[in-house]
FIKOLZA-1660 file (N, C-alpha, C; in steps of 0.1 Angstrom, whole numbers, plus 5000, padded with zeros to 4 digits):
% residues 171
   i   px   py   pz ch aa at
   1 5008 4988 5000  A  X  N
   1 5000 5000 5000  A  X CA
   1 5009 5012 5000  A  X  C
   2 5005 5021 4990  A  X  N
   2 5012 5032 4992  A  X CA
   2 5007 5044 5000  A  X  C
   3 5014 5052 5012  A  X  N
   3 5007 5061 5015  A  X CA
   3 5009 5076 5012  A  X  C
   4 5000 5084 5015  A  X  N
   4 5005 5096 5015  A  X CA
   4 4991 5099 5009  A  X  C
   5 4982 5094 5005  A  X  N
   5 4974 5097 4996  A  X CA
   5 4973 5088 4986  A  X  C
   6 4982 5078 4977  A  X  N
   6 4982 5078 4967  A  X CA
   6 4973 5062 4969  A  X  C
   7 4969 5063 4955  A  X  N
   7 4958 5052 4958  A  X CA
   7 4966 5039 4954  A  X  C
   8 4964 5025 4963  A  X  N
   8 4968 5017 4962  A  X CA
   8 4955 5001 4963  A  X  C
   9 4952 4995 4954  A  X  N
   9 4944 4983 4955  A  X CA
   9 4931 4992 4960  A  X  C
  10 4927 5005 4953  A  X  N
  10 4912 5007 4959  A  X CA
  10 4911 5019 4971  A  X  C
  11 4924 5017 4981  A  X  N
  11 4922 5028 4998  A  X CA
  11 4931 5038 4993  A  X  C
  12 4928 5048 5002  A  X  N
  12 4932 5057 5005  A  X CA
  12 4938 5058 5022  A  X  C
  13 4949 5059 5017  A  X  N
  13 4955 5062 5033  A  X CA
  13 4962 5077 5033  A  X  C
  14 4959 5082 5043  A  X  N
  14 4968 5099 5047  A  X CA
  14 4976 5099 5062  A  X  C
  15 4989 5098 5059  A  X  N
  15 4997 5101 5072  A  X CA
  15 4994 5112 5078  A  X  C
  16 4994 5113 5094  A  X  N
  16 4993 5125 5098  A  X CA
  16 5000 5123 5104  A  X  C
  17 5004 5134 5109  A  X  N
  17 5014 5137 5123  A  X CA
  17 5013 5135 5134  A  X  C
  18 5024 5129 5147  A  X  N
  18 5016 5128 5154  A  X CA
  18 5016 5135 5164  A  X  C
  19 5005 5133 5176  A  X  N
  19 5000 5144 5180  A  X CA
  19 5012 5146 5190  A  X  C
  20 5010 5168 5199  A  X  N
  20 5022 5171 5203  A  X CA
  20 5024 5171 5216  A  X  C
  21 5018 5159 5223  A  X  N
  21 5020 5153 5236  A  X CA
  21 5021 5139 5243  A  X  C
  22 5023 5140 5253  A  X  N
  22 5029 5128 5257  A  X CA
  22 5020 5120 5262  A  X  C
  23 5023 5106 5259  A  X  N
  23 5012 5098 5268  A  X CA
  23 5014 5098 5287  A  X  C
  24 5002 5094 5290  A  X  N
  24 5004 5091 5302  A  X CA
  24 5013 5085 5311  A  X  C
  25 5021 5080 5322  A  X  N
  25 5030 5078 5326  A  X CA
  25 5027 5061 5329  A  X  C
  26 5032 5051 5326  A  X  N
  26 5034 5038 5320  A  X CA
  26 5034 5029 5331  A  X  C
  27 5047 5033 5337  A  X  N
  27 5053 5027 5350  A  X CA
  27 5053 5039 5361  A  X  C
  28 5057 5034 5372  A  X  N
  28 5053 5038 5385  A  X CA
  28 5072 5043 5388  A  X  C
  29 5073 5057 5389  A  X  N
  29 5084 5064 5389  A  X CA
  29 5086 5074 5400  A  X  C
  30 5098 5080 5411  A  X  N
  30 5093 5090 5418  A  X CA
  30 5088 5101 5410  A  X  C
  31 5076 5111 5417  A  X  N
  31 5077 5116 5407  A  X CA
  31 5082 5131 5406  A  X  C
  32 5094 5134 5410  A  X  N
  32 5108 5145 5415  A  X CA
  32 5118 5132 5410  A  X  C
  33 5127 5136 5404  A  X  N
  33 5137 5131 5401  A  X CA
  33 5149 5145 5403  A  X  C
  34 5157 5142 5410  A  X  N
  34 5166 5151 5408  A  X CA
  34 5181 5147 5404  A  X  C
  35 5190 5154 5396  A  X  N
  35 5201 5150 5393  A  X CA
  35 5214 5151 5403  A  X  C
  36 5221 5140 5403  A  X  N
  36 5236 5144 5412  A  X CA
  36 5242 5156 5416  A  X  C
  37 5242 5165 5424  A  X  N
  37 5251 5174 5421  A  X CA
  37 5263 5175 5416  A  X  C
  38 5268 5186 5412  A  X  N
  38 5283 5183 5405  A  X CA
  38 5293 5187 5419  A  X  C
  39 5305 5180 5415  A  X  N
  39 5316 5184 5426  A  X CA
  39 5316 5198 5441  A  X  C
  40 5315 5209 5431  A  X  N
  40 5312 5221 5440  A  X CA
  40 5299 5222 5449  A  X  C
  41 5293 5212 5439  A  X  N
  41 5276 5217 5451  A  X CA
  41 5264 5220 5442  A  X  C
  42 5268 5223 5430  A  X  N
  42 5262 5231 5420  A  X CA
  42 5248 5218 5419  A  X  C
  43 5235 5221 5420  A  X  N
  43 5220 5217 5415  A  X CA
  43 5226 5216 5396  A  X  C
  44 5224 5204 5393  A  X  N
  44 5220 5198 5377  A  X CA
  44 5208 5196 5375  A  X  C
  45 5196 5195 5375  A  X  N
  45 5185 5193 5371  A  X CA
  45 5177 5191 5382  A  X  C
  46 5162 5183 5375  A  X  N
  46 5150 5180 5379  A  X CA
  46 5144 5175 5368  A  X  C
  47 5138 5161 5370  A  X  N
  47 5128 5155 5359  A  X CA
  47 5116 5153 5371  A  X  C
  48 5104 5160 5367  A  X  N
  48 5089 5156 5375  A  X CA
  48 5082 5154 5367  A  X  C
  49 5073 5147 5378  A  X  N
  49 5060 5146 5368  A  X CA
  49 5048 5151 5376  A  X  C
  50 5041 5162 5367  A  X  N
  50 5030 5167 5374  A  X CA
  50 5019 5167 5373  A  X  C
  51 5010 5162 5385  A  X  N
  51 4997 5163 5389  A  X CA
  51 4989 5173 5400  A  X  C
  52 4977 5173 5393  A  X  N
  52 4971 5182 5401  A  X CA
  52 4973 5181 5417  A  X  C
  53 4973 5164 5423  A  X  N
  53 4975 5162 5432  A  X CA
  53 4990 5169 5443  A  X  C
  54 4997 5168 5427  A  X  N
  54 5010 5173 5435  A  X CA
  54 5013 5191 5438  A  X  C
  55 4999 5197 5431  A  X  N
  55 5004 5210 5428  A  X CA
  55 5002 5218 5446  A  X  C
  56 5005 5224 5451  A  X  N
  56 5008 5233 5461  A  X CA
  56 5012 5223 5474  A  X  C
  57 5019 5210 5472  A  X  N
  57 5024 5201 5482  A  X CA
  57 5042 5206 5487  A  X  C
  58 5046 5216 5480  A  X  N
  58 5060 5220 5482  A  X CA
  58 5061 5224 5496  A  X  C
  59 5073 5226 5496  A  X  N
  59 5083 5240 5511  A  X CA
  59 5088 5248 5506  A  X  C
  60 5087 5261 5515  A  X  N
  60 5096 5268 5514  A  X CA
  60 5108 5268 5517  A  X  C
  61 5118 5269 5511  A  X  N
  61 5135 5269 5513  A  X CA
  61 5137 5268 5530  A  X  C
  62 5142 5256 5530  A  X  N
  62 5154 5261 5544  A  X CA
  62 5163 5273 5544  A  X  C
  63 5160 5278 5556  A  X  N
  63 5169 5291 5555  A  X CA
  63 5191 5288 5557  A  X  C
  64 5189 5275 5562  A  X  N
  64 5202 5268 5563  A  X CA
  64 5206 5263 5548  A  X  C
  65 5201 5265 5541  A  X  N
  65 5204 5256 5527  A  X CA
  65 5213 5274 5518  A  X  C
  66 5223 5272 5516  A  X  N
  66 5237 5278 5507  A  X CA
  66 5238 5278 5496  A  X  C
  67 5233 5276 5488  A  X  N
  67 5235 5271 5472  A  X CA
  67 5248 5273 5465  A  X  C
  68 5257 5270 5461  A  X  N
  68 5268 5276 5454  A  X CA
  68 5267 5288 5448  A  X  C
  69 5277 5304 5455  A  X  N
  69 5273 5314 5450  A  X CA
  69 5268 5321 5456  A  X  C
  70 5261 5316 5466  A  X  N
  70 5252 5322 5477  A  X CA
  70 5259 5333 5488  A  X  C
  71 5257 5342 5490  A  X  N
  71 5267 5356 5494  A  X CA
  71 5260 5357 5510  A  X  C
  72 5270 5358 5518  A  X  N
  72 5265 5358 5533  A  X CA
  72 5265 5372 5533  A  X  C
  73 5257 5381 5542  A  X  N
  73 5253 5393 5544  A  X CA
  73 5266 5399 5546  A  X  C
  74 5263 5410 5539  A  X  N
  74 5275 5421 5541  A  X CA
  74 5276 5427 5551  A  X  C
  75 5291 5434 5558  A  X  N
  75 5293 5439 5570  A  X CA
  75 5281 5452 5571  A  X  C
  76 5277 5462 5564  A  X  N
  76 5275 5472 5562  A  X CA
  76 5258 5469 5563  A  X  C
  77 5245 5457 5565  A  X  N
  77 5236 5452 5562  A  X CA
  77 5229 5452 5554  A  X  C
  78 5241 5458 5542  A  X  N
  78 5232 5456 5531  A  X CA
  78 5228 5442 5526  A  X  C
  79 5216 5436 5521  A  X  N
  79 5217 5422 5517  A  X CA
  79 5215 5426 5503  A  X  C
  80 5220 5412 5500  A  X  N
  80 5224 5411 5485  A  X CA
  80 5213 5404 5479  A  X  C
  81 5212 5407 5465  A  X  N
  81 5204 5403 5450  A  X CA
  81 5204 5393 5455  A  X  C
  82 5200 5380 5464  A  X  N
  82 5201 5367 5455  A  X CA
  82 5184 5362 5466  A  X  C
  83 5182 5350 5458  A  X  N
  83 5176 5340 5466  A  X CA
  83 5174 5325 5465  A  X  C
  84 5171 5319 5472  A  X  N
  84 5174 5305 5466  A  X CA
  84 5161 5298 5458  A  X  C
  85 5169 5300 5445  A  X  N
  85 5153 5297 5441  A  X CA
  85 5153 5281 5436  A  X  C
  86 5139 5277 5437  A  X  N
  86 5135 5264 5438  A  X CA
  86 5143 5258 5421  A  X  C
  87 5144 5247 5416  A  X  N
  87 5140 5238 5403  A  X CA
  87 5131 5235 5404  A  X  C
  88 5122 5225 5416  A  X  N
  88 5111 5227 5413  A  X CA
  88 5104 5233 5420  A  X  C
  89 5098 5242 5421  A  X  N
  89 5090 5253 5424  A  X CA
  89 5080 5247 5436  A  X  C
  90 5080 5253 5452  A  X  N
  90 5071 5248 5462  A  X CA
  90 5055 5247 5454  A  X  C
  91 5051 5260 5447  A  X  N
  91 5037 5250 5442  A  X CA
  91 5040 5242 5435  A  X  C
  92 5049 5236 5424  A  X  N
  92 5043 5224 5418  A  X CA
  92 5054 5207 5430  A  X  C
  93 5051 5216 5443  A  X  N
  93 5056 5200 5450  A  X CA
  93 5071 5199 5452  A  X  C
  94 5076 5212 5449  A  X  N
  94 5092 5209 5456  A  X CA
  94 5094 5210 5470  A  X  C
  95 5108 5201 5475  A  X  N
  95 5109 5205 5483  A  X CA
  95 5119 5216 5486  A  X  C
  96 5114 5220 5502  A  X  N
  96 5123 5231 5507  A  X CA
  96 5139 5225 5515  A  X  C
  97 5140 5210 5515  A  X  N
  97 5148 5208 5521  A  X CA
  97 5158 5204 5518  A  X  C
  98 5155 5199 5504  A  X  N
  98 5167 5191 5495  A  X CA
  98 5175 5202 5489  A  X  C
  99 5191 5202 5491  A  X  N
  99 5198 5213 5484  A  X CA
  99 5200 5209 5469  A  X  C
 100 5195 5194 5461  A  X  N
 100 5198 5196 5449  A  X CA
 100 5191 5204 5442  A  X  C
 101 5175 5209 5450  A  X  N
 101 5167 5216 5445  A  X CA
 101 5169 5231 5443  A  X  C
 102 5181 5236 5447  A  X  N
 102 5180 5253 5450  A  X CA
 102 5196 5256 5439  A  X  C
 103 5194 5270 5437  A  X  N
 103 5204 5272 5431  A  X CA
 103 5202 5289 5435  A  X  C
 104 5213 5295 5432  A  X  N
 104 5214 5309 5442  A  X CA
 104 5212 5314 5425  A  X  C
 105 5198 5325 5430  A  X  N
 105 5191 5335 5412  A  X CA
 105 5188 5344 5422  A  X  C
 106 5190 5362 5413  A  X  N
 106 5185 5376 5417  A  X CA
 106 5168 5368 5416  A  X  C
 107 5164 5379 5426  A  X  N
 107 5151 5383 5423  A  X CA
 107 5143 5378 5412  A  X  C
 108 5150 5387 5401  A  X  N
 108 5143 5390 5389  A  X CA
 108 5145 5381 5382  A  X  C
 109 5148 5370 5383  A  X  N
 109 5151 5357 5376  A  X CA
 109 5141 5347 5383  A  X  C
 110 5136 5349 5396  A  X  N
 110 5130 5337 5404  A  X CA
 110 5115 5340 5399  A  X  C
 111 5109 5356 5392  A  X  N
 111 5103 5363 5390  A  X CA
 111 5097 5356 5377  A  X  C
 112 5111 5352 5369  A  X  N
 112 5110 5349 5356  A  X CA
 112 5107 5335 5354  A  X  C
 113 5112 5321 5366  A  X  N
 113 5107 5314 5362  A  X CA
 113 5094 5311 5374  A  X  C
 114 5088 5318 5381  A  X  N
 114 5079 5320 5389  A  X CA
 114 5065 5323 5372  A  X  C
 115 5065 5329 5362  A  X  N
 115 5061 5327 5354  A  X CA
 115 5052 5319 5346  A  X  C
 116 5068 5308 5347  A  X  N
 116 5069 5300 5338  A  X CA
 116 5059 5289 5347  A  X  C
 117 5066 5287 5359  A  X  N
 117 5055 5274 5370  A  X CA
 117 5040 5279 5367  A  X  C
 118 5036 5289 5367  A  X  N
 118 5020 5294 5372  A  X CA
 118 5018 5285 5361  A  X  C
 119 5024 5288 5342  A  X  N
 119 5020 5277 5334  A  X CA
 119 5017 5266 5335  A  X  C
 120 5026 5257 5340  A  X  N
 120 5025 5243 5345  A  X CA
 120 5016 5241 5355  A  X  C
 121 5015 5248 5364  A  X  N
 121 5005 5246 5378  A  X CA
 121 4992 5243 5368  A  X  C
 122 4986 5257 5362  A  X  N
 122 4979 5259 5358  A  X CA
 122 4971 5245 5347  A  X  C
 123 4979 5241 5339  A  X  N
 123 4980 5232 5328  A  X CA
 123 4975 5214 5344  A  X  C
 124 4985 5215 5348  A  X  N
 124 4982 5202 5365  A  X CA
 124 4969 5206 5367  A  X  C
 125 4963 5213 5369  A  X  N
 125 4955 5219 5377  A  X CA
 125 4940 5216 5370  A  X  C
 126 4941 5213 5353  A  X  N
 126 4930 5212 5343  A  X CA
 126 4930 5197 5346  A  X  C
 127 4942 5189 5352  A  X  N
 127 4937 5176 5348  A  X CA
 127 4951 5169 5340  A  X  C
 128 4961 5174 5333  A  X  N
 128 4967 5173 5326  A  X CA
 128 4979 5172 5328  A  X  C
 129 4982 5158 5330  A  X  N
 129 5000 5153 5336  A  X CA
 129 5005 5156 5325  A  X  C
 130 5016 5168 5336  A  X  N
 130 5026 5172 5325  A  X CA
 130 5040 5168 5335  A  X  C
 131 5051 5168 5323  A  X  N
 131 5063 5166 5323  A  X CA
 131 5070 5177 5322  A  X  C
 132 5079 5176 5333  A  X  N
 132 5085 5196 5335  A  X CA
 132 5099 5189 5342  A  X  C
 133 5110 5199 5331  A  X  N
 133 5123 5198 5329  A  X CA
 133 5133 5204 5337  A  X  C
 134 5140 5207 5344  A  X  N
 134 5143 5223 5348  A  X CA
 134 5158 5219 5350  A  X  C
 135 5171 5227 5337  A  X  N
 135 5186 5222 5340  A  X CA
 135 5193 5234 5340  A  X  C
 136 5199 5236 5351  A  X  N
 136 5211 5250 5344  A  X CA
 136 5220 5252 5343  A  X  C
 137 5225 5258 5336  A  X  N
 137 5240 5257 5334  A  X CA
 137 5250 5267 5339  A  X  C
 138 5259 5261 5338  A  X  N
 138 5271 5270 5349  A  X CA
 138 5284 5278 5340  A  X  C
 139 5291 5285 5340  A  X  N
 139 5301 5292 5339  A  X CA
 139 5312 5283 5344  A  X  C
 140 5312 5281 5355  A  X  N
 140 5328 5275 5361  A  X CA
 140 5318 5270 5379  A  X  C
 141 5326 5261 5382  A  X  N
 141 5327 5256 5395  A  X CA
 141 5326 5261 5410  A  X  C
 142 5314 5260 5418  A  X  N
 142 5310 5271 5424  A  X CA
 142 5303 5280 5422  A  X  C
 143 5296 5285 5411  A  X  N
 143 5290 5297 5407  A  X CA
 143 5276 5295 5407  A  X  C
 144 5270 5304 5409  A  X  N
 144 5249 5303 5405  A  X CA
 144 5252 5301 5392  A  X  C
 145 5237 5298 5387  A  X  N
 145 5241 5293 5373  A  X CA
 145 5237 5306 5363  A  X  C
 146 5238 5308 5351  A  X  N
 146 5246 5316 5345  A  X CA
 146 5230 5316 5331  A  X  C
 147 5226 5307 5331  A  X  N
 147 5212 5302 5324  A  X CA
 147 5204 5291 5328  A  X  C
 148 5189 5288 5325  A  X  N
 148 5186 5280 5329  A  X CA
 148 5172 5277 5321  A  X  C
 149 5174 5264 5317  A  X  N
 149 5167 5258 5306  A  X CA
 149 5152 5251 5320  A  X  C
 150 5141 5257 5312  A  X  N
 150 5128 5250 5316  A  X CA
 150 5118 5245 5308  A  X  C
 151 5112 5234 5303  A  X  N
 151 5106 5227 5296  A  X CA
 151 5094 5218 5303  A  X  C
 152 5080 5214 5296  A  X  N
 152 5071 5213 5297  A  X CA
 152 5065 5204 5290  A  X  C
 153 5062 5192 5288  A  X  N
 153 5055 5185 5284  A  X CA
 153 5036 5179 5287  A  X  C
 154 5026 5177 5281  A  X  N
 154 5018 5180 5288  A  X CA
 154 5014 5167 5280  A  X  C
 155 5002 5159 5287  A  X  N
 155 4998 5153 5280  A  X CA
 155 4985 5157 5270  A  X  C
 156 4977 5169 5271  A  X  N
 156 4967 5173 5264  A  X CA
 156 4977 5184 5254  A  X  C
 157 4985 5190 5260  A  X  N
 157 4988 5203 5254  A  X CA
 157 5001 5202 5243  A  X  C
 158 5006 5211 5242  A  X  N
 158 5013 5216 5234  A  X CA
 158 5031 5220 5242  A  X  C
 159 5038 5214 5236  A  X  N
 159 5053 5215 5241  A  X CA
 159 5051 5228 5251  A  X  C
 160 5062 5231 5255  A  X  N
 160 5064 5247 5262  A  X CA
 160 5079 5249 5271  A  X  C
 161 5087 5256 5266  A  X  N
 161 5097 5260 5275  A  X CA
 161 5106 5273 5272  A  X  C
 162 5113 5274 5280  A  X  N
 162 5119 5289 5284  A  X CA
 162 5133 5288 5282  A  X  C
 163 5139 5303 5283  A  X  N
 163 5157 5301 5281  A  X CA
 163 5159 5311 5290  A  X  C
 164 5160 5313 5306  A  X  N
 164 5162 5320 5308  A  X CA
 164 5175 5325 5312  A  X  C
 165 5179 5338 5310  A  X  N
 165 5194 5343 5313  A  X CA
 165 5193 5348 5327  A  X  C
 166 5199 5346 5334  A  X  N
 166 5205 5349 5347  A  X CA
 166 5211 5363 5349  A  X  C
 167 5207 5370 5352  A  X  N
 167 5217 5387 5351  A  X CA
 167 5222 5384 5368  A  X  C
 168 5231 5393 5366  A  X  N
 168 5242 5394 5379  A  X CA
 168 5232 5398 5387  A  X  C
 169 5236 5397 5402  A  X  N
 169 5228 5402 5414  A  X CA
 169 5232 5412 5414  A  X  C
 170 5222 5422 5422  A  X  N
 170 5224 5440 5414  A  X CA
 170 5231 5440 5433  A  X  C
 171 5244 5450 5435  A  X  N
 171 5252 5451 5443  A  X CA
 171 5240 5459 5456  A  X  C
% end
């Protein structure tokens, strides 16, 4: 049979594409995966999988948790640009205790991917186990990370992810 259209013995067949989500989860997996850290301390990833069930089961950050990068208060009390922001984010079910989960980001970056989660929550929240990515990358050893890749898989929806750049902590 040939397809694409073309008639073969009488049928008609038309490939389509296939559709741009994921099936449902198969086998029984945690569903937080986090990656090793690297030598210095540095957070590598998060692979989850999200359900409505899981959405606002997170913590807030331990205040004992340092992330690589992380600047102790200056003599003068000024405090500095940073905070420890989740990979996976307390609403979609992270926790606040585990340090593979934090990585030292200004404000304005926790802001950025604070965003990005309402999506995913949002998308869990319809019903719709999604698969959410979150990896970033570093400069050199020791450092907050420098960018940070976030991705979204949904089972009803449509791909979705972010590239966010990291700007310096403002002094």
């Amino acid at each position: 049979m040939l397809l694409g259209g073309a008639r073969s013995g009488g049928s008609v067949q038309t490939l389509r594409a296939p559709p741009q989500c994921i099936a449902p989860p198969t086998q029984q997996q945690p569903a937080h995966r986090f990656g090793r850290p690297t030598a210095s301390g540095q957070a590598t990833r998060t692979n989850s999988t999200i359900t409505s069930e899981q959405v606002g089961t997170g913590s807030k950050a331990a205040r004992s948790i340092r992330p690589p990068g992380w600047q102790e208060q200056v003599p003068d009390d000024r405090r500095p640009d940073q905070e420890r922001g989740h990979l996976l984010a307390k609403v979609l079910g992270g926790p606040g205790k585990d340090p593979r989960n934090f990585v030292t980001i200004p404000k304005k970056t926790n802001q950025a991917m604070w965003s990005f989660e309402k999506m995913v929550r949002d998308r869990a929240n319809s019903g719709e186990v999604v698969e959410y990515q979150v990896q970033p990358f570093y400069d050199g050893a020791g450092q907050p990370p420098s960018t940070i890749l976030m991705t979204a898989t949904g089972t009803r929806g449509q791909p979705m992810g972010r590239i966010i750049f990291v700007g310096k902590p403002k002094p």
